[in-house]
Every structure is written in C-alpha cells, then in structure tokens.
N, C-alpha and C positions, 0 to 999 in steps of 0.2 A: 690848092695844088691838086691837080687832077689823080687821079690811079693809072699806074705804065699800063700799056695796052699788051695783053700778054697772049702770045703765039701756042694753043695747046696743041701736042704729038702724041700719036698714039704710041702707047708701046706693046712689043709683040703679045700677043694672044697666050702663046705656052712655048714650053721649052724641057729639053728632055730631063726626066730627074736626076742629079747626080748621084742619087742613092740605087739608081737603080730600079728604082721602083712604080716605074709607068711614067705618064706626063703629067709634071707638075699643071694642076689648074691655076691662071692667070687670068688677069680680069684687065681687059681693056679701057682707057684712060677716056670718058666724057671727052665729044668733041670742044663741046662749048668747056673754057678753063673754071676747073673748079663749079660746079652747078650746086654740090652740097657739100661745103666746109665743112672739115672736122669729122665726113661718116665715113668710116669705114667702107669698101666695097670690096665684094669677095665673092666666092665661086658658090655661096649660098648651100642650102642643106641639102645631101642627098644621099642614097645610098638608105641601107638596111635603117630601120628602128630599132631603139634600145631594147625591146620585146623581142625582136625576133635576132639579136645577136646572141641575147642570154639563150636561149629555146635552145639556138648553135651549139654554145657549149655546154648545154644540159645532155644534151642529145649526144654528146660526144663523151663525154665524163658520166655519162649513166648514171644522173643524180637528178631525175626529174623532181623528187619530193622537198630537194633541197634542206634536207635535216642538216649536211653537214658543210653545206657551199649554199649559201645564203644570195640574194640576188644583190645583197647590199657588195659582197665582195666581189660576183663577175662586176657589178658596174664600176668599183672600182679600180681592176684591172682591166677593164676596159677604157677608161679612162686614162690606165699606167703607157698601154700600148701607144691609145692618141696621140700622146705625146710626144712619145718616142718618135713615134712612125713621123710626125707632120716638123721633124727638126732633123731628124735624120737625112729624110728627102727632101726637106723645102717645099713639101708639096702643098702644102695651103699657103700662098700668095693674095697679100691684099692690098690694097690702095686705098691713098686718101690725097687729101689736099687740103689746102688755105691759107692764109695770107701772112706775110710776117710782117710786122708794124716796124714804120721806120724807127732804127736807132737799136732794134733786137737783134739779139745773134741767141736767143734760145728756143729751142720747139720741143714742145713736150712731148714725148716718146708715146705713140698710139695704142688704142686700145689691142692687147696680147701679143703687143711685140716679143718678136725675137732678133729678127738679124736684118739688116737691112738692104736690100737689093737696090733698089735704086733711087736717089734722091737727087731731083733738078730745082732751080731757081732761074730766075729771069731777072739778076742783077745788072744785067747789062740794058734791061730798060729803060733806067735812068735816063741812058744816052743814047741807045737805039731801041726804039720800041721792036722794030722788025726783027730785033733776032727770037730764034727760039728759046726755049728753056736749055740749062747749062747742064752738066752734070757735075755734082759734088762729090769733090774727093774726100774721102776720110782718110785720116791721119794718125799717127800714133803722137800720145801725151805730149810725147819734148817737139816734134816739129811745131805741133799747135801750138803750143807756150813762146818759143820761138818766133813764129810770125806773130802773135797777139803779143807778146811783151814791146820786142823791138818796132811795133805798128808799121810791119812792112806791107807790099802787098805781094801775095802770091799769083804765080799765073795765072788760077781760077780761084775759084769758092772754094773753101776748106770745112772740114767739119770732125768733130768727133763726137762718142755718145759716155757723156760724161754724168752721173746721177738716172734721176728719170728726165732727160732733156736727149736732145740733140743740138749741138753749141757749133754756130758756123762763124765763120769768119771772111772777110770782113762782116760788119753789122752791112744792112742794107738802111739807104739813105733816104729811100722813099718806098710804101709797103709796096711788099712782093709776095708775086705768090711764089706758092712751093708745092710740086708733086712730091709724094713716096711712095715706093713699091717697097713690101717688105714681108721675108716670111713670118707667117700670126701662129701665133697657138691656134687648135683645132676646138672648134666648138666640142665643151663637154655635155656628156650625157646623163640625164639624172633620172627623167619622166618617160614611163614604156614608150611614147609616143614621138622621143626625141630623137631627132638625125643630128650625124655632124656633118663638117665642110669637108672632110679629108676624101681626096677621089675613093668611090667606091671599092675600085681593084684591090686597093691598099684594106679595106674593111676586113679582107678577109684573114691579113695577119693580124692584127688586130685583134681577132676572135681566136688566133692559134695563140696570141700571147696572152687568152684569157684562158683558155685552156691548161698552158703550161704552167701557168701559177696555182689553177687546180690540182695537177697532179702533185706540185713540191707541195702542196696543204695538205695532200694524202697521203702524203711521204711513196710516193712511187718515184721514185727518184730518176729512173732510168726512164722511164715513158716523159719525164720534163727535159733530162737533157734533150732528149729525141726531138722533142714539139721545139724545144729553146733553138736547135739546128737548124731547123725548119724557116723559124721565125728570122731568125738572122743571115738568112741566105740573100744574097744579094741588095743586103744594106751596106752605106758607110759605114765606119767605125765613131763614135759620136764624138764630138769635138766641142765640147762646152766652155774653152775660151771664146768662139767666135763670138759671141754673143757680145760682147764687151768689151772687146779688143779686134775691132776691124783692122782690115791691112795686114799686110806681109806680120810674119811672125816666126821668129827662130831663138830656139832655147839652145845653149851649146855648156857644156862640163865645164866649169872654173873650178880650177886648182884650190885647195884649200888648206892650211897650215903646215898640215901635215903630209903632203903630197909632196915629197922631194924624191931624189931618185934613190935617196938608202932606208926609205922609209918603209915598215912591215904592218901590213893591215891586220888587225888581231878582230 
C-alpha cells in the first residue's frame, strides 16, 4: 500500500505579537513535505550573549565584583524573564512535522512545547491525494469523548492535548502526515557564549527583569517596583490555562449551599 501523496503550504512568515511586543519570529514550512521528521525548526539563535547580558545588569546595579549578586543568579533570572517574555508574547514560534502510522490518533507533544498555533493533517488523502493539508480543530474533554465514544464522525479532524500527546480523531487509516506550528519555550542560557531564540527587541526586558530581581535581592524595594513597571509595560496578562486547555473557555459563579437570598456572609 503505497503513502498518500501529500500537498505542502507554506504558512505566513510572521505576525504581530499579541503581547505587544514586537513581531513574533515564525519559521516558514519546507516546500518539499516534511524533508526532516521529528526536528524542530525555529528562528534559530540570536541577539546578545549570556556575557554581555549579565555585564548589562552589572553595569546597571553597580555590582561589577559580584560579592553580593553572583552570575549564577542574573543567569537565572534571566532565564526567569525568558520565559515569561517568549509565553506572554508567542514570540518564539517553531515547526515540525512527520508521519502518523495508520490506525494512531496519538503525537507526542514536541520538544518545549507550550501552546499550539497550528496543526494540519492530510486525512483526506485517503480519498483525494489533491487536497491540501486540513486544519485541526481542538476541542474541549466532553466534545472529544463524545465523538470517540459514540464513533461518529465529525465535520473535520479533531484533537485535544491530553498527557504529553496530542490525540486526534478520527485515527487515520493510511499514514499521514502532519504539520505543527506551536509557540516553544525559549532556548535557555547557561555558557557566557550562549544566545537564545526569543527576538532580540524582547532581550532587552529580559535584562530589566534581571535587573529588578537584583534590586528586591537588595531590598531596594522602590527602585524594583519601578524596573517591575517597566518590564510589564505593554505585555499580556499571563494566562497559564492556555496551555492545556485549548479552545474557548469560561469560568462563571455557581451558587453554593449557602447562597440563598436570607443568607449573611460572616
């Protein structure tokens, strides 16, 4: 039984941050489908060295000799910042690809995942090789359970990320490939010599959230709210459901025992 013949699309280049914070780097999809299974691709390293961030906020905190702010700790609020900054804005975007074997509906969640932007499949090659790649909806728990219990079919590919997987539905009948687009952790930095992925621009809060961890270590409390303002200016507010619960999402007050209308809150 031969492999469908699979139609690759590029997907756009970049797109603005929703945090705010410059243009998310985005990495263009291989014309030819899938040329390396399974690797990660991403906007590669660049911007400052872990050497000359620290230097940054040496130079700013007036503690060249490092008696009482060690390099072991800018690196790891630099590190803290990374993170924040590259979930906040989406701004490190990376791609992968490769095959799902007939009969699986599981893919194992890529290297530094967080959230996933886009994932296609080409189930319809079964029947028409000519179409393109689909896009995959994600679902919340009970729709999933729903179509996979009752074996119906849904109008497209479904999916949720359940464990360390990503679980689609239907299984595919004959292997298929699959793109994903999906915001990654930011490469961390350990060796004076190391860059991350997260766009430069973004480097330089980064270096102000390395700063304002210095001051609260000094206890200057007022000079950290200041740099902490700084640093949170024209971010999102962080949202650590998304992660793990894709799709629409609403929390609403339910009444609870004692919620009647003669009831008195002590």
């Amino acid at each position: 039984m031969a492999d469908p013949i699979v139609i690759g699309v590029q997907p756009p280049a970049s797109s603005p941050s929703p945090g705010g914070g410059g243009t998310q780097t985005t990495t263009q999809a291989p014309s030819t489908p899938c040329p390396n299974p399974g690797v990660p691709v991403g906007p590669g390293s660049q911007g400052y060295q872990l050497s000359d961030m620290i230097s940054r906020v040496r130079s700013i905190m007036r503690d060249d000799a490092g008696i009482f702010i060690t390099n072991q700790d800018i690196t790891a609020w630099l590190n803290e910042g990374l993170l924040d900054l590259a979930w906040r804005t989406r701004s490190v975007q990376l791609y992968i690809c490769g095959t799902i074997p007939a009969g699986t509906w599981q893919v194992t969640l890529p290297p530094r995942f967080q959230e996933v932007s886009l994932m296609r499949t080409q189930l319809s090659a079964q029947t028409d090789p000519s179409q393109p790649f689909q896009p995959v909806t994600f679902v919340d728990d009970d729709a999933w359970e729903n179509w996979q219990v009752q074996q119906g079919s849904p109008p497209n590919v479904i999916a949720r990320i359940f464990g360390p997987n990503i679980e689609i539905y239907p299984a595919p009948l004959l292997p298929t490939v699959y793109d994903l687009k999906y915001v990654g952790q930011p490469l961390a930095l350990a060796g004076p010599g190391d860059q991350t992925d997260l766009p430069q621009e973004l480097q330089l809060k980064v270096i102000r959230y390395a700063m304002a961890m210095g001051m609260l270590k000094s206890q200057q409390y007022i000079a950290y709210e200041m740099a902490m303002q700084e640093y949170n200016e024209g971010l999102a507010p962080v949202n650590p459901q998304a992660r793990t619960m894709p799709g629409p999402l609403q929390i609403a007050l339910v009444a609870g025992p004692f919620d009647t209308p003669d009831a008195t809150h002590i």
